[in-house]
N, C-alpha and C positions, 0 to 999 in steps of 0.2 A: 626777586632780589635786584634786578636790572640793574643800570648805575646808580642809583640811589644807595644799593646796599654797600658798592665800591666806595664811592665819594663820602658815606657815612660817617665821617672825620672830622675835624676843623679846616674842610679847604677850603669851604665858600663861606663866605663872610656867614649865611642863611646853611642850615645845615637843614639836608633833603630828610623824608622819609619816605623807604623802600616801599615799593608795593606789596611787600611781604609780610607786613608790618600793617598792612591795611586790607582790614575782610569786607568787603564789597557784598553786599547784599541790597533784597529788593527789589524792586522794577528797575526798569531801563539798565543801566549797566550791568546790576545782577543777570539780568535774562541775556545781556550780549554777552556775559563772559561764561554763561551756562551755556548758552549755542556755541560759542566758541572753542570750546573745552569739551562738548557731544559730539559737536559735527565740522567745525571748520578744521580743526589741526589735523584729525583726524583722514580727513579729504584730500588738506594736502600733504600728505606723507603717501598716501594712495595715488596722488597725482605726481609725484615726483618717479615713483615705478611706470605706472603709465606713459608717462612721457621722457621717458631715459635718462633721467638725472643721474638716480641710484645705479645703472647700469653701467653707464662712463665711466665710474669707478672701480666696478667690477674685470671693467674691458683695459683698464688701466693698471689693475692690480697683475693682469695678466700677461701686459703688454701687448696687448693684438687685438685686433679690432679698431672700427672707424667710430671717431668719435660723433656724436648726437648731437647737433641741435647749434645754440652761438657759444664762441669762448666762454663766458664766463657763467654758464650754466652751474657751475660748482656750486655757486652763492646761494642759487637758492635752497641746495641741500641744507647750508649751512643757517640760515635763516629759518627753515622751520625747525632745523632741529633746536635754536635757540628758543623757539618758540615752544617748543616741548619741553626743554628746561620750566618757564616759566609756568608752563600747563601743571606741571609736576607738584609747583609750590602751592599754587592756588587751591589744586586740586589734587592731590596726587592718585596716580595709578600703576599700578605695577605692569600692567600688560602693557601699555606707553611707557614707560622706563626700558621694557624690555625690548622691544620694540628700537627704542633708540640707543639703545646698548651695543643692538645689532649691525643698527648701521653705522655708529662709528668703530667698528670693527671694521667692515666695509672699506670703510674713508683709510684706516689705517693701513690694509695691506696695499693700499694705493702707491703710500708714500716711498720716494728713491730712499738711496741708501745713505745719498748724502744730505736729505732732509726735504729735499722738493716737492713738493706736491699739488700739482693742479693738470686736470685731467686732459682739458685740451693738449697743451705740448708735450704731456707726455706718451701722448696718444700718434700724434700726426704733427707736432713741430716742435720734438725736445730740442733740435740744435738753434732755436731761437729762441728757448725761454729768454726772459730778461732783458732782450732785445728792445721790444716797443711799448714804450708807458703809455701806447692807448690798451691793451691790450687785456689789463684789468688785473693780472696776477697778485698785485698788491690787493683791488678791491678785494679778489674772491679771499686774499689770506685776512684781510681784516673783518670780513664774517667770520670766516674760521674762529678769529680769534673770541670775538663778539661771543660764537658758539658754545666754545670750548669753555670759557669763563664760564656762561652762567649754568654749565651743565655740571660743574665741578663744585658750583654753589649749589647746587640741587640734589645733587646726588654723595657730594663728598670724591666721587671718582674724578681722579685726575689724568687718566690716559688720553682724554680729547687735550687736555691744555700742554699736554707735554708734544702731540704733533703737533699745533699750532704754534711752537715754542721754537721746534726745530725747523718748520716754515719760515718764521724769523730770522732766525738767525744765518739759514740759508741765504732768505735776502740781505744781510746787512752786509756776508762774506763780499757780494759784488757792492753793493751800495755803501754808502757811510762816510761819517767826515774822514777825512785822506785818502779815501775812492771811489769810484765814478759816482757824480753827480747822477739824480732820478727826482723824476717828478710824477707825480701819482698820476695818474691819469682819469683815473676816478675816485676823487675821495671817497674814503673809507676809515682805510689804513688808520690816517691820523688820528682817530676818536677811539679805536678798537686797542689801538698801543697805549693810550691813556687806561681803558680798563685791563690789559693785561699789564701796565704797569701797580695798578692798584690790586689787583689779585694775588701778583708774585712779590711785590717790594721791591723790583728790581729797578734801578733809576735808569738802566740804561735805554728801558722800553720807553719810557718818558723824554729823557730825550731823543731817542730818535723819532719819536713824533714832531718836536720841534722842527729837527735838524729836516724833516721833510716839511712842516709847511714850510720853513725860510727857504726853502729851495724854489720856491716859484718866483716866477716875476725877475729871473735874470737869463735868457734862454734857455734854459738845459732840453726844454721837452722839446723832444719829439716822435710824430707820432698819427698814424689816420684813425679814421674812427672807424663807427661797424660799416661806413659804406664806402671805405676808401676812400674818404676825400681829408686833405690836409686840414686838419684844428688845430694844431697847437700852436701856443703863441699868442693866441686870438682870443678874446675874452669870452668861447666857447670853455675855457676849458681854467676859466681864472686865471690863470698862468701868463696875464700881460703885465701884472706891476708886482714886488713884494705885497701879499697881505697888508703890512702895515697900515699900508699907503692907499687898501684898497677905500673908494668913497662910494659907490653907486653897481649897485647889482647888474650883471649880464652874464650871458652866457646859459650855462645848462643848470637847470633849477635846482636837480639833487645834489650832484656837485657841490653845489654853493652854498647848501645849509648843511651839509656832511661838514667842509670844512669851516664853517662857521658855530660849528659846533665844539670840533678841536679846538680852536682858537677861545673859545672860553673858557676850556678846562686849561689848558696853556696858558692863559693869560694869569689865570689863578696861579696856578702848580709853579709856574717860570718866573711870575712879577712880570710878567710882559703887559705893561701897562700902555703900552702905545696900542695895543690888540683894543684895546677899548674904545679908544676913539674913533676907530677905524669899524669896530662894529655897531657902535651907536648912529654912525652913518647909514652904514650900511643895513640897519632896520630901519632908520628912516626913510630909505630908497622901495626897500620892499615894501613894506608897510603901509606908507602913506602914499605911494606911487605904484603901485604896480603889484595890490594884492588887489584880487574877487571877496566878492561880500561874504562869501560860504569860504575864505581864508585860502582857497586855490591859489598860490602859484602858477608861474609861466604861460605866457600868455599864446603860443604859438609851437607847432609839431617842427616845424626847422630846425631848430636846436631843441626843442624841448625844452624851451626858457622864456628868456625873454627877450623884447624887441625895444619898445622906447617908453619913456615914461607915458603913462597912462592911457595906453594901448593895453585896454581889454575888451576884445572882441567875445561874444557870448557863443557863437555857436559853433566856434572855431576854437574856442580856447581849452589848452591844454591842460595844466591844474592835473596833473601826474599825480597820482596818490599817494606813492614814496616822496612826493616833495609835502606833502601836506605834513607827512608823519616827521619828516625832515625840521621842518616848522616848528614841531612841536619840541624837538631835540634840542634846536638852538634857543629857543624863547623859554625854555626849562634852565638851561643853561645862565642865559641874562638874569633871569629872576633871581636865580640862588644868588650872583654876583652885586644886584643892585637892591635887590627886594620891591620892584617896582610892580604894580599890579597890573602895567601894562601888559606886560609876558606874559603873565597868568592870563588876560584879558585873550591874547591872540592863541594863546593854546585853549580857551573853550570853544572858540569860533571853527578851531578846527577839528577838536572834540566831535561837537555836535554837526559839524557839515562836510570841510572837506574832507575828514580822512570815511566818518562812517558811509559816507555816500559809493564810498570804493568797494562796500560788500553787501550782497545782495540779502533779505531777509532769509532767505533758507538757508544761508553760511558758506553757500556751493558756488555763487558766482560771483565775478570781479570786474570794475572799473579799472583801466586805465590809466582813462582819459576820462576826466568829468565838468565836461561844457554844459553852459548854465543855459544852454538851448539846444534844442535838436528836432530835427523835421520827420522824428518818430523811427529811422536807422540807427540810432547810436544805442546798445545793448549791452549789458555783461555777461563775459565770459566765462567758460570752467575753468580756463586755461589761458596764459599767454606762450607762444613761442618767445618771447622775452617776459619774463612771471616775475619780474622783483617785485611787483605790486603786490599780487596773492599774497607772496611770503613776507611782504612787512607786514601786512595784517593779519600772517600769525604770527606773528613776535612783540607787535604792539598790542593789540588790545588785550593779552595777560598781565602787562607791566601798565595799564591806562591807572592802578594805583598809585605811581610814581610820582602824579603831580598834582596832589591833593592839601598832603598837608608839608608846611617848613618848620624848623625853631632854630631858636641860640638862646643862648643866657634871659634875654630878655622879654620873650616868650614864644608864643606859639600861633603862625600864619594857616589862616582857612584861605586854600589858592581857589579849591573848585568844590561844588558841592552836588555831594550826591550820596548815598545811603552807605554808611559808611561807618566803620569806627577803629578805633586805633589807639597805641600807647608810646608814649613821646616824651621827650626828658626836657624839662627847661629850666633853667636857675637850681639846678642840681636835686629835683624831684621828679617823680615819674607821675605824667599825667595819664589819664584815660577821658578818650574824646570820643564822642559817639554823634552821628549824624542822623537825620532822622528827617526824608522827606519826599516829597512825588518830583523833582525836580528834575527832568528843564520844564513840565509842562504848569505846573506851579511854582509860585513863588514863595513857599512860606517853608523854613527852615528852624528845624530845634536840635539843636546842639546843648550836651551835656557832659559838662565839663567836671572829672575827680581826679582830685589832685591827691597823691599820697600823704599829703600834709594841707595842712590849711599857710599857705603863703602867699603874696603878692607876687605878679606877672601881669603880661600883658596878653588877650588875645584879639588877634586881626584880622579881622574880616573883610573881602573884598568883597567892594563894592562896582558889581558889573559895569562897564561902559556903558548898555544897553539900560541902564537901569536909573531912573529918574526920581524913586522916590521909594524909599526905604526905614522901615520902622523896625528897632530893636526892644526888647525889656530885653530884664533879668531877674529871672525866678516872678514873672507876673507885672514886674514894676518896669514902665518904661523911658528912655531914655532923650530926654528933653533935647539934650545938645551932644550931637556925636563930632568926636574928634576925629580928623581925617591925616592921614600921615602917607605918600607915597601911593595912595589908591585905594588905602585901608581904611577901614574905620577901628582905630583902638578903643580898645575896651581893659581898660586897668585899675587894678582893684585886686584886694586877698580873696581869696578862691577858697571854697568850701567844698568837701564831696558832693555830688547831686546838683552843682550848679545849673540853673537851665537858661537857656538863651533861645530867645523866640526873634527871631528875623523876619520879617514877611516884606519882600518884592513885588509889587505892582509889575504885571506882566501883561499890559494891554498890545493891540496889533500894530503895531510903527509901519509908517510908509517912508525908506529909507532910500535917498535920493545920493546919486555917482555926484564926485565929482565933475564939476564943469567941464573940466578939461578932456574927461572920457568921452571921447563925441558918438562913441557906440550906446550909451546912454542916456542923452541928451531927448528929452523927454517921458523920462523912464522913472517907474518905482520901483524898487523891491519891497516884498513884507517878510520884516521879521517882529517873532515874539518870543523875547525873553532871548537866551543865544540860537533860538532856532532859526535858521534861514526858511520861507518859507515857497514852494514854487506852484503852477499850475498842470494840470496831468490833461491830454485831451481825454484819457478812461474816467473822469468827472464830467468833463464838460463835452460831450461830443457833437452837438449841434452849433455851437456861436464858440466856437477854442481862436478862431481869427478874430470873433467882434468884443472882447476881455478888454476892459479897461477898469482902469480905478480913476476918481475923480475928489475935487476936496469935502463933498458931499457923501462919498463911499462908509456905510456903515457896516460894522464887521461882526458878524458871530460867529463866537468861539463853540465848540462841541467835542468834548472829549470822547473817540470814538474809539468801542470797545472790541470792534469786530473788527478794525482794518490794524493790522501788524503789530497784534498782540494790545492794542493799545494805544495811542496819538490825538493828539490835540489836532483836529482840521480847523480852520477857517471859513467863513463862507464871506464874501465880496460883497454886499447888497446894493445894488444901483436901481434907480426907478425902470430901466429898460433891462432888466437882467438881471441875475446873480451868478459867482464863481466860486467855486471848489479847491483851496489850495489845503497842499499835506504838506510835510514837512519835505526839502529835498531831499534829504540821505535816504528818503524811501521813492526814489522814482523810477521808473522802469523794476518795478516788483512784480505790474500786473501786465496786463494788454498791453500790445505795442502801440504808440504814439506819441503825437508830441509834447514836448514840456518847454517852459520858458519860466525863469525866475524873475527877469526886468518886462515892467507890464506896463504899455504906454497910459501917459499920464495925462487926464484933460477934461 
């Protein structure tokens, strides 16, 4: 139900459909959302007991005991448990409802009596709640909130949303227009009070989302981080100018697509129409300046952001997995506002590279940090002592239906493509959409379109960045001259039950070249095919992994391999002095340890 199910309304000019609303079957995302749904949620809710998540709450229900681990450890309770929600819809099970029934019991006896609740301060430094906005109290309440939502769309029970309600309201007693100023310190908050506004109807949750992003950018923060050293103020933490006004990305990567994310449900919800220009910027800074080809964010572990335009260093570079999924938040957000197929464009790139790259094929281990080089140390985890990573990746890939399909009146947007089918309302009829295909590692797509009546609409299909040459029919007959609108190609025409629509995408090996300016790439290729980023493993090549080159001579063969992770499209390099072995990145350090590189010198 994620925000798709929330915003289901007339907010955005392009009206979302839920992943609830979308049965995902088939390879590739079918098989990640069956692993995910057997083994991943499942792991980390086992891993939150193992490592004293669930405990802190117990020790805080009781008042005694030393709290575990960094402040805002809360989050990640809250995180998977949202992610149980969404497990619920997909799939439901009673032993996982029960399961999570139990622990927001848990969470509950936590809570004071005048509404507070977060386990650090109330453990070892209740007389500083609310003291220091680095300190995350807002973040951990805006999972809560996040949590609590979609577990009361899942379940119908409302006891999580009612403590996350009184968490609110606790904070606005100190915070809110005619009392002390607060500046988040880590966005959250803003995006999570947008969907607890849409859950309760309450406008007051709505605005105080506003009323916290316009608090930045005129002093109010302060504040150290996790290592005691001063941020705020400093465009570590966004907090140097009003939003409005912001033009060019810096500071801390999650941060800045969390509230880049509020800022478009605000910009919608409020008419805060100056938020637009400021973020049409502000993805052109990311975007064209300062993303990785596999769609990573943040170029450096200092801030965990970024440094200067077109500074990305490969084996250093940081590309945090909550910022990828972050990515996906905000450029979900753009699309629904402008209908541009750019968004869609940058949410498969991160689809297919940087966020899957953050979980290991067995479902058990986690990235980070995912540098697009490594000298064969760089490994995934079962665990972080700081885990938001893990726990966005159980809360996203249940909801990766989210950003599939759009509509309004005048019809019906195909955003991403994958085996798929669904029913969607446009021009005041109820369609049935069904997808039907091996994609990413093919190109050829059939879509079947019934309409509950035979009417005219429109449907749009986008048209991949990566994608150079693309043939449609309809019902067998094909289409001469395709109209292209926004990134789309419409297709309009009265619709019959059984309509079929054949797409096929040319999906040869691209040798895809950095900008000039990135001078850590300056004689480099990458290969990608189709939206896959594609990298080199030294567990293929273990003899010549230093003497790898591609040349303008370099011929490529593709092989669909059935024995390496379930299934994958390889590559092979052909040179007169050689050949090389490249897989898809999102699968690297799966096997042997060693080294990997995706920029492959050029000559």
């Amino acid at each position: 139900m994620g925000i798709n199910k929330l915003i289901n309304k007339n907010y955005y000019t392009y009206k979302p459909v839920s992943f609830s609303d979308v049965k995902i079957s088939g390879s590739f995302w079918g098989e990640v959302l069956e692993r995910h749904q057997r083994i991943t949620i499942r792991d980390c809710l086992s891993k939150l007991e193992k490592y004293g998540r669930v405990e802190n709450f117990r020790k805080a229900a009781k008042k005694e005991g030393d709290y575990d681990g960094i402040y805002f450890n809360d989050s990640d309770v809250y995180k998977v448990l949202e992610g149980v929600a969404y497990t619920l819809i997909n799939n439901y099970s009673p032993d996982l409802e029960k399961t999570a029934d139990e622990l927001i019991e848990i969470i509950a006896t936590a809570q004071m009596e005048d509404g507070y609740l977060n386990c650090y301060f109330i453990l070892s430094k209740t007389e500083e709640r609310w003291t220091d906005m680095e300190r995350h109290e807002d973040y951990c309440l805006g999972h809560m909130i996040e949590a609590a939502v979609a577990y009361e769309m899942a379940t119908g029970k409302k006891r999580f949303l009612e403590i996350s309600e009184r968490m609110v309201e606790n904070m606005m007693s100190f915070f809110s227009e005619g009392k002390k100023n607060w500046v988040p310190g880590h966005q959250e908050i803003e995006l999570a009070l947008v969907k607890l506004y849409h859950a309760t109807g309450k406008i007051k949750y709505l605005d105080y989302s506003y009323w916290l992003l316009e608090q930045r950018g005129h002093g109010y923060g302060v504040g150290k981080n996790l290592w005691g050293v001063e941020k705020w103020g400093a465009k570590y933490a966004q907090d140097d100018r009003p939003v409005s006004e912001m033009t060019d990305i810096a500071g801390h990567a999650v941060r800045a697509m969390y509230m880049y994310t509020a800022m478009g449900d605000i910009l919608f919800l409020r008419k805060r129409t100056e938020y637009m220009e400021a973020m049409r910027k502000l993805w052109e800074s990311v975007v064209l300046r300062n993303m990785y080809i596999t769609g990573g964010i943040g170029s450096t572990k200092e801030n965990e952001g970024f440094t200067e335009d077109f500074d990305l260093p490969n084996d250093t570079a940081y590309c945090e997995t909550c910022a990828s999924v972050g990515m996906v938040y905000w450029n979900h957000r753009m699309n629904l506002l402008t209908g541009e197929s750019r968004f869609a464009d940058v949410i498969e790139r991160e689809m297919y590279n940087g966020i899957l790259s953050g979980l290991s094929y067995d479902g058990t281990g986690f990235f980070y940090v995912n540098p697009l080089e490594s000298d064969g140390s760089h490994h995934r985890q079962e665990w972080y002592d700081v885990s938001c990573c893990p726990t966005q990746l159980a809360r996203f890939i249940p909801s990766i239906g989210d950003y599939v399909f759009t509509s309004n009146d005048e019809g019906i947007w195909i955003n991403q493509y994958l085996q798929c089918s669904t029913d969607v309302r446009t021009a005041d009829i109820g369609v049935s959409v069904k997808q039907e295909t091996d994609y990413p590692w093919f190109g050829n797509v059939r879509l079947t379109v019934s309409p509950d009546k035979q009417e005219e609409f429109s449907i749009y299909l986008r048209k991949p960045e990566w994608c150079n040459s693309i043939l449609i029919s309809i019902n067998g007959e094909n289409i001469e001259s395709l109209y292209t609108e926004k990134g789309y190609i419409v297709l309009r025409r009265s619709w019959e039950s059984n309509t079929v629509i054949e797409i096929t995408m040319d999906m040869p090996v691209e040798k895809r070249a950095a900008h000039p300016k990135v001078r850590q790439n300056l004689n480099k290729v990458a290969m990608q095919r189709g939206p896959v980023i594609y990298c080199v493993e030294q567990a293929d090549n273990r003899d010549d992994f230093e003497k790898i080159y591609i040349s303008k001579d370099t011929v490529f063969a593709e092989e669909f391999d059935v024995s390496m992770f379930g299934g994958v499209m390889t590559v092979t390099a052909v040179n007169p002095d050689g050949k090389w072995k490249f897989i898809p990145y999102y699968r690297w350090d799966n096997r042997e340890p060693g080294k990997m590189k995706v920029w492959i010198p050029f000559r």
